[in-house]
C-alpha positions as CSV (number, residue, x, y, z in Angstrom):
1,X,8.3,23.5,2.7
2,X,9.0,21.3,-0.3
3,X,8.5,18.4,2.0
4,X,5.3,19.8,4.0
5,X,3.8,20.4,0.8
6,X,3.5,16.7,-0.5
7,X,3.2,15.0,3.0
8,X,0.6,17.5,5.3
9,X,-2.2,17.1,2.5
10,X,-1.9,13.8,2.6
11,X,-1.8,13.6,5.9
12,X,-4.8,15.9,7.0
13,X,-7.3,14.4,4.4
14,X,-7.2,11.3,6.2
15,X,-7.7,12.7,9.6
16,X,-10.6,14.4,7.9
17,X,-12.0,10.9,7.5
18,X,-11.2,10.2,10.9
19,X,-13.0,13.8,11.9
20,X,-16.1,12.6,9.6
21,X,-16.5,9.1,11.3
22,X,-16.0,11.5,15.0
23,X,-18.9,13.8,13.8
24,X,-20.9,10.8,12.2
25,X,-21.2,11.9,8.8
26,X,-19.5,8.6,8.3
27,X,-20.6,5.1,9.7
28,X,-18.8,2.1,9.7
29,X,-21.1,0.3,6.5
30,X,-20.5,4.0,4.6
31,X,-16.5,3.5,5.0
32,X,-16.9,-0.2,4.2
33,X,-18.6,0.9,1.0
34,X,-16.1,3.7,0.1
35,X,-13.0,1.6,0.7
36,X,-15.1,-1.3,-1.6
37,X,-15.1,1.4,-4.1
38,X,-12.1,3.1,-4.3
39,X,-10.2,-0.6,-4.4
40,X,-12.7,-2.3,-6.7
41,X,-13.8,1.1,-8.9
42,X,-11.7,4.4,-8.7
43,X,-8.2,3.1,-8.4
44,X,-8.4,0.6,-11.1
45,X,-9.4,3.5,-13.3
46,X,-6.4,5.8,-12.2
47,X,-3.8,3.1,-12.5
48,X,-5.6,2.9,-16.1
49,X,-5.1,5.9,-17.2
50,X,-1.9,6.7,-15.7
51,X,-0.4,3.0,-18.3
52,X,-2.9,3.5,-21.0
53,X,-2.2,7.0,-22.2
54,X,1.8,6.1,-21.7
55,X,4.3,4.1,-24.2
56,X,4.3,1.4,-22.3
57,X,7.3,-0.3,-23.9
58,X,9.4,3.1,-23.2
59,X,7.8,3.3,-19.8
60,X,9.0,0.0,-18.6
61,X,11.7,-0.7,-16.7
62,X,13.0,-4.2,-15.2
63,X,15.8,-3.0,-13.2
64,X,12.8,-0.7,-11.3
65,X,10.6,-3.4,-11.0
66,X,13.3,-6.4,-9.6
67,X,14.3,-3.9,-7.5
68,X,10.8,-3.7,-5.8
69,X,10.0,-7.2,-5.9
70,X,13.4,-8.5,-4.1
71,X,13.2,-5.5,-1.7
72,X,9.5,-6.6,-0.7
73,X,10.8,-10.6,-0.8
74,X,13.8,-9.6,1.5
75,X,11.5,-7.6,3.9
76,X,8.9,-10.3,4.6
77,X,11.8,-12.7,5.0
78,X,13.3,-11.1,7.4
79,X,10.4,-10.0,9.5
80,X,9.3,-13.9,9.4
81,X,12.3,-14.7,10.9
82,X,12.2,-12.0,13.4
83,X,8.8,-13.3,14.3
84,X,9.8,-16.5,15.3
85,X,11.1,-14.1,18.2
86,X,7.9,-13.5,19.9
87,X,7.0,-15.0,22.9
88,X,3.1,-15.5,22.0
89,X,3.3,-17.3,18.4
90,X,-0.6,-16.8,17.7
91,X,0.6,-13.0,16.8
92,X,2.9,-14.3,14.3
93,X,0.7,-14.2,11.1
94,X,-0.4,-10.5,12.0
95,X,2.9,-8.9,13.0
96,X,4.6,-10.6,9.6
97,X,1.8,-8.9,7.5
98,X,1.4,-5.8,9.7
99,X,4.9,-5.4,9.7
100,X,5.6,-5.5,5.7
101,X,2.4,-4.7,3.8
102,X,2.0,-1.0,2.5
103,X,-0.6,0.9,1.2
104,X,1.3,1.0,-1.8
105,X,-1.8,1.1,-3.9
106,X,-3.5,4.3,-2.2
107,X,-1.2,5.9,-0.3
108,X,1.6,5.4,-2.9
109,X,0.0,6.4,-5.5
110,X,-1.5,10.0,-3.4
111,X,2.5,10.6,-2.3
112,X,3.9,10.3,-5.7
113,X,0.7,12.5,-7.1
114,X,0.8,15.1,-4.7
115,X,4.6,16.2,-6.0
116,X,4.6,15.7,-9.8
117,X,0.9,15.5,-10.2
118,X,0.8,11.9,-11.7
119,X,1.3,8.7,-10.4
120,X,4.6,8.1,-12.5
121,X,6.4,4.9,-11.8
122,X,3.7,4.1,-8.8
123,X,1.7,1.5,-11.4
124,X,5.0,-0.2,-11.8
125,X,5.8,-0.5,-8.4
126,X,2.5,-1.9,-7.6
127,X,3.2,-4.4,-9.9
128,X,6.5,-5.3,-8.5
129,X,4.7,-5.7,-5.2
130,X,1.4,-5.7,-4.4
131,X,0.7,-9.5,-6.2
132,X,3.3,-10.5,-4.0
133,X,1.9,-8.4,-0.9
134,X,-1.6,-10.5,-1.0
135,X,0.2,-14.1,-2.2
136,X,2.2,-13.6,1.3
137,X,-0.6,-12.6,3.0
138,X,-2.8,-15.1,2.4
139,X,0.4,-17.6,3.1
140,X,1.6,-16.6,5.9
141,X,-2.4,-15.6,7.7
142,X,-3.3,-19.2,6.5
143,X,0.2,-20.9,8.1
144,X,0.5,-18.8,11.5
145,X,-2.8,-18.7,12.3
146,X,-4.0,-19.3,16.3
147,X,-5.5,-22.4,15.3
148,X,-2.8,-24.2,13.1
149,X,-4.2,-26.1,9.9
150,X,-3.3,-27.3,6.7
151,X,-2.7,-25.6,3.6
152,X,-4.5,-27.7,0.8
153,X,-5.4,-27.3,-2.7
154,X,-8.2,-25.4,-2.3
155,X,-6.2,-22.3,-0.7
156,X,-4.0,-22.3,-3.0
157,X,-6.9,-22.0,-6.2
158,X,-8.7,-19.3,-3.9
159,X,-5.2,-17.8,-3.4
160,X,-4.6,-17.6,-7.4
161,X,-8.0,-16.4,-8.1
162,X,-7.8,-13.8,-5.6
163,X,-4.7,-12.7,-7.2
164,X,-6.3,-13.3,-10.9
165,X,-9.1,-10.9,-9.8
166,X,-7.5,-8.4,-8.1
167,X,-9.6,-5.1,-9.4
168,X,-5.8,-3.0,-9.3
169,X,-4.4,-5.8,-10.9
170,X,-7.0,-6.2,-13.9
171,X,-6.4,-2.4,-14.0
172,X,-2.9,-2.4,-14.5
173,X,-3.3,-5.1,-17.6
174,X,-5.8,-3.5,-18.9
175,X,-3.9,-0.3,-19.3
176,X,-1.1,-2.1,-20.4
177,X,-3.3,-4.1,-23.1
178,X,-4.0,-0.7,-24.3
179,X,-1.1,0.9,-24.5
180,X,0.5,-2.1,-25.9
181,X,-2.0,-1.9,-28.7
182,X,-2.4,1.9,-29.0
183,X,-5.8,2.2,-29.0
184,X,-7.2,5.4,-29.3
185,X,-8.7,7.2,-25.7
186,X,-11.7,9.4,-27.7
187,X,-12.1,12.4,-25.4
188,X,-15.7,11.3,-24.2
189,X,-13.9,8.3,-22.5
190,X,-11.2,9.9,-21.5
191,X,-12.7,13.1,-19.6
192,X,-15.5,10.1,-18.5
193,X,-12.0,7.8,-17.2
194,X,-10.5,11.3,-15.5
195,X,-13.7,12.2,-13.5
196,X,-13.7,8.5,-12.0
197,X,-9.8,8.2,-11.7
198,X,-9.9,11.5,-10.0
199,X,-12.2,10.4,-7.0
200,X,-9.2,7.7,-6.0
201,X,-7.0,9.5,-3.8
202,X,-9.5,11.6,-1.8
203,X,-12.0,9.0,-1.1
204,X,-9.0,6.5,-0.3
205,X,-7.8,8.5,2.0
206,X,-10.5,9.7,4.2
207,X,-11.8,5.8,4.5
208,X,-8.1,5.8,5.5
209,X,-8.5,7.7,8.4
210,X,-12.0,7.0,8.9
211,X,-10.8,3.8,9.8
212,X,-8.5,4.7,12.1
213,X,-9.7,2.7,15.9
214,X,-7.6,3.7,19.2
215,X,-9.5,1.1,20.6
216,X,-7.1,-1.6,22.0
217,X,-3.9,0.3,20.8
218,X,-1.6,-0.8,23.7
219,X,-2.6,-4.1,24.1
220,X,0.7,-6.2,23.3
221,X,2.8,-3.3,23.2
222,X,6.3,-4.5,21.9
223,X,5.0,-6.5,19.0
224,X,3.5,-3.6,18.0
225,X,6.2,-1.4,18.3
226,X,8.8,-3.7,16.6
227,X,6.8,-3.8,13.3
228,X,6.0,-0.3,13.5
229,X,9.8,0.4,13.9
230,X,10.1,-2.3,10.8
231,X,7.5,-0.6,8.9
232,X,8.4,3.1,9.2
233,X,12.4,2.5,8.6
234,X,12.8,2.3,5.1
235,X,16.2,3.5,5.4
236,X,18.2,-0.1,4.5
237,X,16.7,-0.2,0.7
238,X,17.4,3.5,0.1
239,X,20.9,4.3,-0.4
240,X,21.2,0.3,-2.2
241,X,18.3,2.3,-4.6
242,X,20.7,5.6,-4.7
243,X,23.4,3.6,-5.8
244,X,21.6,1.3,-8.4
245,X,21.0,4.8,-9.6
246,X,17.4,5.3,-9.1
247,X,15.8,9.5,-8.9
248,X,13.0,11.0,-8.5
249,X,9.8,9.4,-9.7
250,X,11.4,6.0,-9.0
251,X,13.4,6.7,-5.9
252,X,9.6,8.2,-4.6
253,X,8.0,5.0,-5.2
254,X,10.5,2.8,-3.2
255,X,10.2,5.0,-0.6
256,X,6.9,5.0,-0.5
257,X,6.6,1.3,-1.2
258,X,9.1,0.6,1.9
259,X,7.9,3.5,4.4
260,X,4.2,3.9,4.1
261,X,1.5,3.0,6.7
262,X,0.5,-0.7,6.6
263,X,-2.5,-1.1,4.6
264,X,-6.1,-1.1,6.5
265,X,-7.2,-4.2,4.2
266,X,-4.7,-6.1,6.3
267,X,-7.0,-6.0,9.3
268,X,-9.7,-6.8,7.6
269,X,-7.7,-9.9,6.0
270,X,-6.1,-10.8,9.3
271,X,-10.1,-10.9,10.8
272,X,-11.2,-12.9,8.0
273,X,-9.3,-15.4,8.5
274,X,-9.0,-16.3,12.3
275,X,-6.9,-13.5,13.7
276,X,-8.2,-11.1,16.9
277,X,-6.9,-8.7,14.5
278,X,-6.0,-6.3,17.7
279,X,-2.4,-5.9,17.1
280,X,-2.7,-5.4,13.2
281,X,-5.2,-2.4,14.1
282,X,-3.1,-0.9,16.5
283,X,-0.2,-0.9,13.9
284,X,-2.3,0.6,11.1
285,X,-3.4,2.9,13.5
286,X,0.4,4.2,14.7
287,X,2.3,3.8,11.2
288,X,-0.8,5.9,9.6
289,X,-0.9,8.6,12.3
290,X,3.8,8.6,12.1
291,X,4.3,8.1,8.6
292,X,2.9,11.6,8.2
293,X,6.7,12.5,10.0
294,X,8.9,9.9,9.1
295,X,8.1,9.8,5.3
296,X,8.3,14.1,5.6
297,X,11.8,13.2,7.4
298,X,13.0,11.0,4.5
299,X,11.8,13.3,1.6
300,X,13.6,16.1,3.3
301,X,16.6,13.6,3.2
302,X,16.7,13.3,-0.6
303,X,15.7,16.5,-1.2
304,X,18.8,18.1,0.4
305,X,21.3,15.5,-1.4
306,X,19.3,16.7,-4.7
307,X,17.9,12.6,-5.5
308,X,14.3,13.8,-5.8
């Protein structure tokens, strides 16, 4: 029950978005709009608060955060590699990032929420991985993509400013700033702060689901099975993250970070930048609609061996 209780909620929220977009209280340009403002507005906001009302300085941890940044560094190595496997090579750039990139942001950050009722170490982890979720992204889309070209100067600026911008990312250090500095959170800003942090998880996860297409699933079916095997198994990371003696909160995060569904902005990435974008759809669709049971089969994992 333990485990039902933090995955199922989770779970059915998004196929409420996915019921919304079915009964048309949603449209496609409304779930544009909601997904632009949970990732530009509401989730800044959260990660925020959750670093700006902390000691930062007692909150942080480096062994944590390496951890997450070589895990994510060895998993898009190695599913690189394994994509030099496939037969037809224009899939390469989407089944690298379809195959490693979470929703660590929104999804994470719901998981770890929906148990101890904060988002804990999920700030950290996001800043362990996510910068280097969207450098790769942009890398490896730009490199593997059906029409081979050049990567030049000008990339690598937008790349960088991209990263610069990133709304989580100026969230994160701007919580940090402030809890760095202690400044004061007057209650005024800070119930004002809650009521927009709060809209984060629900809203992000009914464009989730809302998102969801079966459309054009099964098209290349073993490419897309492969990196939904590789992005459902977290189980390689997990007991190196037992022993380096990670629990709870943290050992949450990695999970979550390592097992989660692949994130819908990588389809709309993968699109933007010369991809059919069919196969990266298809594994967004799958990893969202299994996560729900593999992540409930790995919490009940660690909750029977007492780690969470």
């Amino acid at each position: 029950m333990f485990c039902l209780n933090a995955t199922m909620p989770i779970f059915l929220t998004m196929m409420l978005g996915y019921a919304f977009r079915k009964w048309h209280i949603m449209d496609g340009s409304f779930v544009d709009k909601m997904n632009s403002f949970v990732f530009k507005v509401a989730l800044p906001v959260l990660v925020f608060q959750d670093l700006a009302t902390v000691d930062f300085f007692e909150a942080w941890d480096w062994k944590f955060v390496v951890f997450c940044f070589l895990a994510t560094l060895i998993s898009i190595t190695a599913v690189t590699l394994l994509s030099f496997l496939l037969k037809d090579k224009s899939l390469q750039g989407e089944f690298i990032q379809a195959s490693y990139r979470s929703s660590a942001a929104i999804f994470g950050i719901a998981f770890i929420q929906n148990i101890y009722g904060e988002a804990g170490m999920g700030p950290l982890m996001i800043v362990a991985s996510v910068p280097l979720y969207n450098i790769m992204a942009v890398v490896v889309l730009t490199v593997m993509r059906p029409e081979r070209g050049r990567v030049n100067g000008a990339l690598i600026r937008k790349t960088l400013h991209g990263i610069i911008t990133n709304p989580i990312i100026v969230g994160i250090l701007t919580g940090v700033v402030w809890s760095v500095l202690k400044l004061p959170m007057p209650v005024i800003l800070e119930k004002t702060v809650k009521n927009v942090a709060v809209l984060a998880t629900p809203l992000g996860l009914m464009a989730m689901g809302a998102s969801i297409e079966f459309k054009g699933a099964f098209e290349n079916m073993w490419p897309v099975i492969l990196a939904v095997l590789l992005k459902l198994v977290a189980g390689v990371f997990l007991p190196i993250a037992v022993t380096l003696g990670f629990r709870t909160e943290k050992l949450i995060a990695i999970l979550v970070m390592l097992g989660s569904a692949t994130t819908v902005s990588s389809y709309v990435m993968a699109r933007n930048m010369g991809h059919k974008g069919v196969l990266t759809s298809s594994v967004v669709m799958l990893t969202t609609l299994l996560s729900a049971f593999t992540l409930t089969g790995w919490l009940y994992l660690l909750k029977v061996q007492g780690l969470v």
